[in-house]
Gaussian input, Z-matrix of N, CA and C with variables (Angstrom, degrees):
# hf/3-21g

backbone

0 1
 N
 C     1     B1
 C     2     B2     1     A1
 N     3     B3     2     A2     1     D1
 C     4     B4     3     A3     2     D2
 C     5     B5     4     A4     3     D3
 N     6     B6     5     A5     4     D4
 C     7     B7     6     A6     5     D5
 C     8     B8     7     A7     6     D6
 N     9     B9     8     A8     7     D7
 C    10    B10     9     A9     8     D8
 C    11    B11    10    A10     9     D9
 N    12    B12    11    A11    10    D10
 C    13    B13    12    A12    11    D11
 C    14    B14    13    A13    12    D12
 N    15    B15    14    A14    13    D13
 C    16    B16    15    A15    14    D14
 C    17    B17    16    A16    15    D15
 N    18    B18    17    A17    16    D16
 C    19    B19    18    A18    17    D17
 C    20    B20    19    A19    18    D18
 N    21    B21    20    A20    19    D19
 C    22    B22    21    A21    20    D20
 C    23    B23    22    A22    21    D21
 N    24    B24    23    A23    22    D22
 C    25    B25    24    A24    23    D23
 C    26    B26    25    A25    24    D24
 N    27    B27    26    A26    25    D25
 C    28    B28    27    A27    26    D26
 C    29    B29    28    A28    27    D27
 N    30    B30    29    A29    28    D28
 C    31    B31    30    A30    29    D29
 C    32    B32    31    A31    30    D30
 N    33    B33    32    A32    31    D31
 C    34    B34    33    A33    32    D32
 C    35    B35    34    A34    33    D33
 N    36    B36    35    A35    34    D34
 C    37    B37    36    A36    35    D35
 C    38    B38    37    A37    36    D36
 N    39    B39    38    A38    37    D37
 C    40    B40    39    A39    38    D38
 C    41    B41    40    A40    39    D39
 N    42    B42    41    A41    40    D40
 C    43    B43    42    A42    41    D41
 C    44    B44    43    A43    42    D42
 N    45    B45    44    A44    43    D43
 C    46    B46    45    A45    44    D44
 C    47    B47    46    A46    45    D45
 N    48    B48    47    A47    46    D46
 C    49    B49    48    A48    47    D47
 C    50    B50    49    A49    48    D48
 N    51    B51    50    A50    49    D49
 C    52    B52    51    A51    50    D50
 C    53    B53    52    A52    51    D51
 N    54    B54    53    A53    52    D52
 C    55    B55    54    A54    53    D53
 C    56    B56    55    A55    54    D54
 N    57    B57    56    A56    55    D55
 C    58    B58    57    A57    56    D56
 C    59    B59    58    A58    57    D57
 N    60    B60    59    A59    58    D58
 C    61    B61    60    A60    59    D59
 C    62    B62    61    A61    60    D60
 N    63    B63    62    A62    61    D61
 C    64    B64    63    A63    62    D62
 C    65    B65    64    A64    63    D63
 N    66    B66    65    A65    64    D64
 C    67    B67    66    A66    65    D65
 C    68    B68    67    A67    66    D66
 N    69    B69    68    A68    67    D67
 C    70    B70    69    A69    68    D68
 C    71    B71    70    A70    69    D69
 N    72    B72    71    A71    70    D70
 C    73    B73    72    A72    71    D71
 C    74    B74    73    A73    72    D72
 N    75    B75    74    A74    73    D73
 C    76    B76    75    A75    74    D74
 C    77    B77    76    A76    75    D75
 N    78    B78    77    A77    76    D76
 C    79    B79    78    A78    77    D77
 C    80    B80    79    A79    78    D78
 N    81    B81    80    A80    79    D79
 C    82    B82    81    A81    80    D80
 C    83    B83    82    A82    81    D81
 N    84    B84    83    A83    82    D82
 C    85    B85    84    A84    83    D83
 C    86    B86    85    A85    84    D84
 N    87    B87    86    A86    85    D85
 C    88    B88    87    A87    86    D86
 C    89    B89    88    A88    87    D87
 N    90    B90    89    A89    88    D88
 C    91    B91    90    A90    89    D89
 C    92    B92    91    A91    90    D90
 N    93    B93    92    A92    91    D91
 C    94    B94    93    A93    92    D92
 C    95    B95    94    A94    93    D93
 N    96    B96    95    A95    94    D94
 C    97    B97    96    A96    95    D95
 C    98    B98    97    A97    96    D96
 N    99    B99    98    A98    97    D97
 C   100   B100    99    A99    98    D98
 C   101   B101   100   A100    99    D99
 N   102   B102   101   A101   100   D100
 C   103   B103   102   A102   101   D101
 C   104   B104   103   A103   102   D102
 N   105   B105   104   A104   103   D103
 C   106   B106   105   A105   104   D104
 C   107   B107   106   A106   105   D105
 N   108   B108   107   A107   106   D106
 C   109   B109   108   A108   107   D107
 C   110   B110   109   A109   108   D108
 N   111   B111   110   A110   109   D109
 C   112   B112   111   A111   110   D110
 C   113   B113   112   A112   111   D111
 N   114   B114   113   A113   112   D112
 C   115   B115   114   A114   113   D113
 C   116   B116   115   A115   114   D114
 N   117   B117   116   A116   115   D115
 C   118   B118   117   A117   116   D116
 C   119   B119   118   A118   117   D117
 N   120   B120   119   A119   118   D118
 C   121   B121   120   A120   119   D119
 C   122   B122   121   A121   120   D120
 N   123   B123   122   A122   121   D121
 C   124   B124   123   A123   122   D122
 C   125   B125   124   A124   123   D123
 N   126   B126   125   A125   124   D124
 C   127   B127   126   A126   125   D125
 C   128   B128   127   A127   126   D126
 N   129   B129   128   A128   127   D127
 C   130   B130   129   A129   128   D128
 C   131   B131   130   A130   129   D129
 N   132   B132   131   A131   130   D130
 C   133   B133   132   A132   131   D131
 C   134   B134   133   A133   132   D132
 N   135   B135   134   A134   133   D133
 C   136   B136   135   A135   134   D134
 C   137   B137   136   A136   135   D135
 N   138   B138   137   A137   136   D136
 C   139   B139   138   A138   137   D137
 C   140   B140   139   A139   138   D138
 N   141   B141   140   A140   139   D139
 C   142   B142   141   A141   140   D140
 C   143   B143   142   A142   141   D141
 N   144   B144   143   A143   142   D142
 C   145   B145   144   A144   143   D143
 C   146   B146   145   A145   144   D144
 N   147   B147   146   A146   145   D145
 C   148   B148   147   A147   146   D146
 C   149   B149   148   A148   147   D147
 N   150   B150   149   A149   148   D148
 C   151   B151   150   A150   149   D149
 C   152   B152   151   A151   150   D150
 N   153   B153   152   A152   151   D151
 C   154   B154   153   A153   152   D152
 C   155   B155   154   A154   153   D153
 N   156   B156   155   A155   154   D154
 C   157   B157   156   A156   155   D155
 C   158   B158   157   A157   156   D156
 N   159   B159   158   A158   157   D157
 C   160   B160   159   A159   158   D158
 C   161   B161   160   A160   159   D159
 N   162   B162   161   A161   160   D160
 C   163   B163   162   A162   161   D161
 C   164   B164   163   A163   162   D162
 N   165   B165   164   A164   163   D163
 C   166   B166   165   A165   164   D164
 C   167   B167   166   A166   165   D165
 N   168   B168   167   A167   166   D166
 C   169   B169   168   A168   167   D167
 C   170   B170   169   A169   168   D168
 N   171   B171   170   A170   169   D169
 C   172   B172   171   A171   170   D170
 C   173   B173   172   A172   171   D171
 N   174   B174   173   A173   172   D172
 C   175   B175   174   A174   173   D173
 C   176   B176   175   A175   174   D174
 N   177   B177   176   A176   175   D175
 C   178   B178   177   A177   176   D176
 C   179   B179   178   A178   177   D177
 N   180   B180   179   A179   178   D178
 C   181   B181   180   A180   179   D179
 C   182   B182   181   A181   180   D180
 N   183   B183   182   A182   181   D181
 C   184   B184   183   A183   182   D182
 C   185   B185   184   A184   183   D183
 N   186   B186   185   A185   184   D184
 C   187   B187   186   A186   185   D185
 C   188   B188   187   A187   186   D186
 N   189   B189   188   A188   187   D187
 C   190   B190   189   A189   188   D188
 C   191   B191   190   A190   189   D189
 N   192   B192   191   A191   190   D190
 C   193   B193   192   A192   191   D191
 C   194   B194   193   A193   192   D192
 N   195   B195   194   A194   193   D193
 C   196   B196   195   A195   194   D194
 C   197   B197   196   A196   195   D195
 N   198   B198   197   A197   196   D196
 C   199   B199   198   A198   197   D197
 C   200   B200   199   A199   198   D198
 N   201   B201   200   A200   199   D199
 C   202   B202   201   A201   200   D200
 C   203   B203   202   A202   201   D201
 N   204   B204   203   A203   202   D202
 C   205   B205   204   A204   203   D203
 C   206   B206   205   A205   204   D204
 N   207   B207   206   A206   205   D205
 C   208   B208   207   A207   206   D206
 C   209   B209   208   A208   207   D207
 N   210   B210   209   A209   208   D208
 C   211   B211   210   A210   209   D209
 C   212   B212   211   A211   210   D210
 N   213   B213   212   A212   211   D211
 C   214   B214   213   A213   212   D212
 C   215   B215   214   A214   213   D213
 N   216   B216   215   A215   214   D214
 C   217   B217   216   A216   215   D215
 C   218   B218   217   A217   216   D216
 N   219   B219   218   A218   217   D217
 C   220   B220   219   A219   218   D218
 C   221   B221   220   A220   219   D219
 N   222   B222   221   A221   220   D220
 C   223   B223   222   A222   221   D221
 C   224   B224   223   A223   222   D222
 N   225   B225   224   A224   223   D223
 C   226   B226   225   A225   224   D224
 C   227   B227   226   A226   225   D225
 N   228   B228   227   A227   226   D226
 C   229   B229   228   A228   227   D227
 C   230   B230   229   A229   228   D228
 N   231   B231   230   A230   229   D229
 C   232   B232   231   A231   230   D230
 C   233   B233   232   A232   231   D231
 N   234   B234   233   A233   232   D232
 C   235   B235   234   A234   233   D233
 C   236   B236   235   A235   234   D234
 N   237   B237   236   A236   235   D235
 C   238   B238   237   A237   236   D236
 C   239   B239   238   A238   237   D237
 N   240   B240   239   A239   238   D238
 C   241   B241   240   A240   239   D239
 C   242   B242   241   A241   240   D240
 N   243   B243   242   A242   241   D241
 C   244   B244   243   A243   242   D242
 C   245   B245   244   A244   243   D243
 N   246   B246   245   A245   244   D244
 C   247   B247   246   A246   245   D245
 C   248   B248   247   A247   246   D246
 N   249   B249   248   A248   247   D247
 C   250   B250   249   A249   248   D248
 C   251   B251   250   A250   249   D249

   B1=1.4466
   B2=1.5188
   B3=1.5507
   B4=1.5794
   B5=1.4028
   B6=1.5003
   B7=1.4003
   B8=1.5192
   B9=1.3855
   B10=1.6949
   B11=1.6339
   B12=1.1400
   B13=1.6217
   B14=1.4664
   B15=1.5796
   B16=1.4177
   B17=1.5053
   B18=1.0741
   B19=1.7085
   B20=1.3961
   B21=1.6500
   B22=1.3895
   B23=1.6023
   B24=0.7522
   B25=1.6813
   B26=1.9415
   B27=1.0343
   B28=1.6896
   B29=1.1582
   B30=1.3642
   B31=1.4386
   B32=1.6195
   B33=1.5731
   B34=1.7182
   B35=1.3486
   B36=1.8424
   B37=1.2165
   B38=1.6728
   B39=1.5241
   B40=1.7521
   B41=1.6539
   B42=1.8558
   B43=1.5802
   B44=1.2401
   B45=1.4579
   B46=1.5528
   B47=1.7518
   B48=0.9495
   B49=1.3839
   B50=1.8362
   B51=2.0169
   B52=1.4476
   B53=2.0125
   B54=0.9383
   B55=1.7187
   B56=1.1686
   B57=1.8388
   B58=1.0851
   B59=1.8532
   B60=1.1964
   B61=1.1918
   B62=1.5719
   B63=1.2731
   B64=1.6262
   B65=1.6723
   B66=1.6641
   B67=1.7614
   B68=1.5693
   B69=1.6228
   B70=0.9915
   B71=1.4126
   B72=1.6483
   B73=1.5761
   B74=1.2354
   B75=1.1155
   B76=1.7170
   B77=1.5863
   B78=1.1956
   B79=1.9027
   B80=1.1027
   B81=1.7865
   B82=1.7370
   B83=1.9886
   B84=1.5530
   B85=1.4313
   B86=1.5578
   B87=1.0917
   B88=1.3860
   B89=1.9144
   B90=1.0908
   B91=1.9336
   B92=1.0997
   B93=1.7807
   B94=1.3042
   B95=1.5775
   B96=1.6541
   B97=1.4392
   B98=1.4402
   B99=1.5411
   B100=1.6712
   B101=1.6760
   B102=1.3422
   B103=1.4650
   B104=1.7425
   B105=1.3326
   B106=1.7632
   B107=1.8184
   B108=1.3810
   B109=1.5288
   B110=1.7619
   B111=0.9951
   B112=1.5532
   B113=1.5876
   B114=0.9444
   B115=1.3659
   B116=1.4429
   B117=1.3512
   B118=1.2753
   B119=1.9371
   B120=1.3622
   B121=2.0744
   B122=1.7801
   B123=1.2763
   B124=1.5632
   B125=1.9208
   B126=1.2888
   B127=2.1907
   B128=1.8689
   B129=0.9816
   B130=1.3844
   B131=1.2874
   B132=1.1158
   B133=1.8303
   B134=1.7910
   B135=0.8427
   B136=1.2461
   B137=1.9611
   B138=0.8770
   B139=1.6476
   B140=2.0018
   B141=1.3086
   B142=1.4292
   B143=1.8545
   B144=1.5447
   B145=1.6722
   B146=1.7080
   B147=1.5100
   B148=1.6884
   B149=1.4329
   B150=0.9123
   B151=1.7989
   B152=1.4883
   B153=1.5990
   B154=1.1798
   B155=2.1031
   B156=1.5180
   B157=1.4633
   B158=1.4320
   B159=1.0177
   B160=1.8172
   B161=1.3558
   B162=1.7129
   B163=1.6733
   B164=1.2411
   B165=1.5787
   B166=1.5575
   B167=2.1133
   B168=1.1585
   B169=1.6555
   B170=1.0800
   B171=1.0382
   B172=1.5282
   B173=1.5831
   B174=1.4104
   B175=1.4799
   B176=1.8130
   B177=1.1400
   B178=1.8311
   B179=1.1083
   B180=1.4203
   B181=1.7232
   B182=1.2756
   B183=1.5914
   B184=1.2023
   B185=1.8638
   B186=1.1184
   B187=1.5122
   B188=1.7617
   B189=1.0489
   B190=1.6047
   B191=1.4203
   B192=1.1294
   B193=1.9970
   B194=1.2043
   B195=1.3127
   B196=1.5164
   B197=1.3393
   B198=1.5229
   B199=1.5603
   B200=1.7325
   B201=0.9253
   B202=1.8936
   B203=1.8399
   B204=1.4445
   B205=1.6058
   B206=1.3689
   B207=1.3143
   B208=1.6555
   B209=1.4040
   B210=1.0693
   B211=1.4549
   B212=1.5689
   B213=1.5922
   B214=1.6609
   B215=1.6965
   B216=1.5859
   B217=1.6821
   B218=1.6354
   B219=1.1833
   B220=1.5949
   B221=1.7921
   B222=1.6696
   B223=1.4691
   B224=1.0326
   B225=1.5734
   B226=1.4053
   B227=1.6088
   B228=1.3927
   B229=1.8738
   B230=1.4364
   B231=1.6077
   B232=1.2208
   B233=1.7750
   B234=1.2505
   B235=1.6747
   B236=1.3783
   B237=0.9698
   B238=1.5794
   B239=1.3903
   B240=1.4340
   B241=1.6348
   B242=1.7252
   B243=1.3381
   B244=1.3419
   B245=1.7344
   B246=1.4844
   B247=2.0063
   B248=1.8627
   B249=1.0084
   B250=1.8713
   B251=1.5428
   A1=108.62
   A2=106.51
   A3=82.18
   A4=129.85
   A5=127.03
   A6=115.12
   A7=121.93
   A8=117.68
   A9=108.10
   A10=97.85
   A11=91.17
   A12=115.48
   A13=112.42
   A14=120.48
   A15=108.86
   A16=101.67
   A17=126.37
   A18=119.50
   A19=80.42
   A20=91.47
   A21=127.02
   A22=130.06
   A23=116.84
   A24=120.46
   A25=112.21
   A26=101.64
   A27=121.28
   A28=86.06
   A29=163.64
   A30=125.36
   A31=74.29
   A32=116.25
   A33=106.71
   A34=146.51
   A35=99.34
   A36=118.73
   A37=128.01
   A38=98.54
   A39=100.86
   A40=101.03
   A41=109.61
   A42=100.20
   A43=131.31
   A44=108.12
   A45=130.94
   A46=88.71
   A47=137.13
   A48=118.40
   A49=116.41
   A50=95.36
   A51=118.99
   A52=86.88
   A53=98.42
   A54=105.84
   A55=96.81
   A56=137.76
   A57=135.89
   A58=108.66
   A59=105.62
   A60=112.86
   A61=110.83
   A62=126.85
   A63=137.72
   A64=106.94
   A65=102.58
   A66=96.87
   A67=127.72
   A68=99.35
   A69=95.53
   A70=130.23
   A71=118.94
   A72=140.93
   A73=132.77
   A74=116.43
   A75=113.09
   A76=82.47
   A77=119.74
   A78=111.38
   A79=101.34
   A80=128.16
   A81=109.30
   A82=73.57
   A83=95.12
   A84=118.38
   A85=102.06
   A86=131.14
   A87=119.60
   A88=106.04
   A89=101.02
   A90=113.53
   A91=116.77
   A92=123.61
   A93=103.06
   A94=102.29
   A95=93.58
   A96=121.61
   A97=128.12
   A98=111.21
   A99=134.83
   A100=81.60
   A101=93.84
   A102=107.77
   A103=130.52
   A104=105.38
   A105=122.86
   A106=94.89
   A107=104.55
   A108=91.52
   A109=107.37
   A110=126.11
   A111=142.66
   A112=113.63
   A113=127.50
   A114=115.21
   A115=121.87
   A116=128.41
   A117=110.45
   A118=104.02
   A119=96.48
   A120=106.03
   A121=80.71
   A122=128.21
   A123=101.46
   A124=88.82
   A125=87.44
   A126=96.03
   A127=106.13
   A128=117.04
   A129=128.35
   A130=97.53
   A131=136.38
   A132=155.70
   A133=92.95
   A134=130.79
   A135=159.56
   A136=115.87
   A137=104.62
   A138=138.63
   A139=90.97
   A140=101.65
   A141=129.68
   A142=108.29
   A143=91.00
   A144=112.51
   A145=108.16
   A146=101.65
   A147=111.71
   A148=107.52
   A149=120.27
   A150=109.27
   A151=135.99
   A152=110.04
   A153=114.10
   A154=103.04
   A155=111.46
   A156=99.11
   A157=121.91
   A158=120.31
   A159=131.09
   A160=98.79
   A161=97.61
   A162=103.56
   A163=100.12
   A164=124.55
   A165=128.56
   A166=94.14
   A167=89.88
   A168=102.41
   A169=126.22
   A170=117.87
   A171=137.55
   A172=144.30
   A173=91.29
   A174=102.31
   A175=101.01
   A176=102.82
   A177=124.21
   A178=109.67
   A179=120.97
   A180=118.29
   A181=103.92
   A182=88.45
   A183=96.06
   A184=142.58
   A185=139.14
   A186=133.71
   A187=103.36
   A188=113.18
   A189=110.98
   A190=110.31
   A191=98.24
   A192=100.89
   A193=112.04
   A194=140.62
   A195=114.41
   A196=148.13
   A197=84.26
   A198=84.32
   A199=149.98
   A200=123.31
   A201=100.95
   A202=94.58
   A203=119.18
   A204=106.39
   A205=125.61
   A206=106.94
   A207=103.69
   A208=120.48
   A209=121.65
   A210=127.44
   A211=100.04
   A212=119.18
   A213=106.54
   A214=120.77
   A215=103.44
   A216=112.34
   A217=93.10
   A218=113.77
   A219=102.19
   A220=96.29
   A221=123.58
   A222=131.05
   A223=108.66
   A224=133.46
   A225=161.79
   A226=131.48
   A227=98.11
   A228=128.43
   A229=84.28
   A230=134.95
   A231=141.52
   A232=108.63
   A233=100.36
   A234=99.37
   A235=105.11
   A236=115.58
   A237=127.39
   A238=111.68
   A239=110.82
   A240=124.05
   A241=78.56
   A242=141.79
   A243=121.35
   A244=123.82
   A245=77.42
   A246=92.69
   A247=86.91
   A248=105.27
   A249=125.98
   A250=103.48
   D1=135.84
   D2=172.91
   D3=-97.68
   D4=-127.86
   D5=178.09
   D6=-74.02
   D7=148.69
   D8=-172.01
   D9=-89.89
   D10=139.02
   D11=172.00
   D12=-82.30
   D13=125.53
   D14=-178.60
   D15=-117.55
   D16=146.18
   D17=176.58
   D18=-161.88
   D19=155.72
   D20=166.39
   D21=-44.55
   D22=152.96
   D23=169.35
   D24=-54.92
   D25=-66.65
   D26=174.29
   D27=-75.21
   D28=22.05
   D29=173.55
   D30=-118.44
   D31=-69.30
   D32=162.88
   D33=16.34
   D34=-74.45
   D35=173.27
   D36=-86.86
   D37=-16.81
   D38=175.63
   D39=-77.09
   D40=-39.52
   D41=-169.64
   D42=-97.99
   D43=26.08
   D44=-151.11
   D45=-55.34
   D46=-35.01
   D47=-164.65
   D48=-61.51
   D49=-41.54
   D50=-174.22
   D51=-56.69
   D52=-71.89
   D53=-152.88
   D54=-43.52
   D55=-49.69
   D56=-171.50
   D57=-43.45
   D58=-62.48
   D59=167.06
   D60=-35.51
   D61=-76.13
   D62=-154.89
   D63=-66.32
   D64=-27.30
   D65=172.45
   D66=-47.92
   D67=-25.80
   D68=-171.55
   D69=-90.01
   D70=-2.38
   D71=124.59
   D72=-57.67
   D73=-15.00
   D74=-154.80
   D75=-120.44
   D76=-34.96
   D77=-177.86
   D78=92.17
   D79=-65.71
   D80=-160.17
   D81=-153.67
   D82=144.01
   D83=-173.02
   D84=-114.43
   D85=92.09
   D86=-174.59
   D87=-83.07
   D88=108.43
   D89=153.94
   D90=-46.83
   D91=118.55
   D92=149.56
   D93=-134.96
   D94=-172.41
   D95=-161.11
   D96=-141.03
   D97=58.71
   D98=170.46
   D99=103.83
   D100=80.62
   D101=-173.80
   D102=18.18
   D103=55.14
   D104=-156.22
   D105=-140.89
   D106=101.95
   D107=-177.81
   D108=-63.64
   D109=135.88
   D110=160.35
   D111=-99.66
   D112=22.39
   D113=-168.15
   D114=157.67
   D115=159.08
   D116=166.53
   D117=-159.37
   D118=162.46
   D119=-151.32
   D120=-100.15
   D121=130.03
   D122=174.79
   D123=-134.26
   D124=172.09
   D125=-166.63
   D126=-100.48
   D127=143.73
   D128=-162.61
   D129=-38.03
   D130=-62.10
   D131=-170.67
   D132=-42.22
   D133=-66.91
   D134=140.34
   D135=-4.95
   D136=-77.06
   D137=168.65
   D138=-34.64
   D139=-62.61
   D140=-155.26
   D141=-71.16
   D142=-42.54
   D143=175.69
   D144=-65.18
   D145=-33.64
   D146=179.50
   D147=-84.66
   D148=-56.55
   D149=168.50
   D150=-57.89
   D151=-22.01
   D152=167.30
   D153=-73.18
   D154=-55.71
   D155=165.45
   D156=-34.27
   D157=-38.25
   D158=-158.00
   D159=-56.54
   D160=-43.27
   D161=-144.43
   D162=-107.60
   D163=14.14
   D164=-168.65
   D165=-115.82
   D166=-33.48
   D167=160.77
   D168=-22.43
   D169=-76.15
   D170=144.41
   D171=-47.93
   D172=-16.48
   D173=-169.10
   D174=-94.62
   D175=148.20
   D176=-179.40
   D177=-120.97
   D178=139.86
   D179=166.37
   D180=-139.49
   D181=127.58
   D182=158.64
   D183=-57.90
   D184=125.46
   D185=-154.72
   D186=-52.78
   D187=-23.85
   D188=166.18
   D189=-62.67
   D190=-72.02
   D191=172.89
   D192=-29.97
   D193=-71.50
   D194=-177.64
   D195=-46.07
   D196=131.75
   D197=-179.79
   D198=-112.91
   D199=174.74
   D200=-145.31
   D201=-48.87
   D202=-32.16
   D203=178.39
   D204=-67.39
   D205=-40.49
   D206=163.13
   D207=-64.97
   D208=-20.76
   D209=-171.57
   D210=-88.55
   D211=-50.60
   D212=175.23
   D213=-58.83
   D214=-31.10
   D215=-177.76
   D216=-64.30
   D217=-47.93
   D218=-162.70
   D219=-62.29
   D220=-41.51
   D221=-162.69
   D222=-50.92
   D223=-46.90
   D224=-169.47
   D225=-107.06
   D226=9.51
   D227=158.56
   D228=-30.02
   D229=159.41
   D230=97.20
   D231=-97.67
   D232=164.65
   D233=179.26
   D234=-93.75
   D235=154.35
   D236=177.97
   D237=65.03
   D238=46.42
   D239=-146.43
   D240=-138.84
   D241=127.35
   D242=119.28
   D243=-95.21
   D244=151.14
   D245=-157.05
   D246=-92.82
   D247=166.59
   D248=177.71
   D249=-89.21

């Protein structure tokens, strides 16, 4: 991901066209509001990375179920690392 973009609430909503565009470099646009993030603009790629988390949330496997790719992603974790 690359660097997060922070802009204003009003700066946000007047340039919504610019940012629409730039989400899709910047990955996730965080909004804020008297310097207090409220929100954040994030890019389809992005969108997609959060719903696959959503739905892994919940999900359990059994040690049979894994497979050699889940098992190398887990082998090659660093912490404070997000993986693709």
């Amino acid at each position: 991901m690359a660097h997060i973009l922070k802009v204003s609430a009003t700066d946000f909503s007047r340039g919504f066209g610019k940012y629409r565009d730039e989400v899709h470099s910047a990955g996730v646009i965080e909004i804020t509001s008297h310097d207090r993030v409220v929100g954040a603009y994030i890019s389809p790629k992005e969108l997609e990375h959060f719903r696959r988390l959503k739905q892994r949330e919940r999900q359990a496997f059994h040690v049979s179920e894994v497979d050699d790719d889940l098992l190398s992603a887990i082998e090659n974790a660093e912490y404070g690392e997000v993986s693709e």
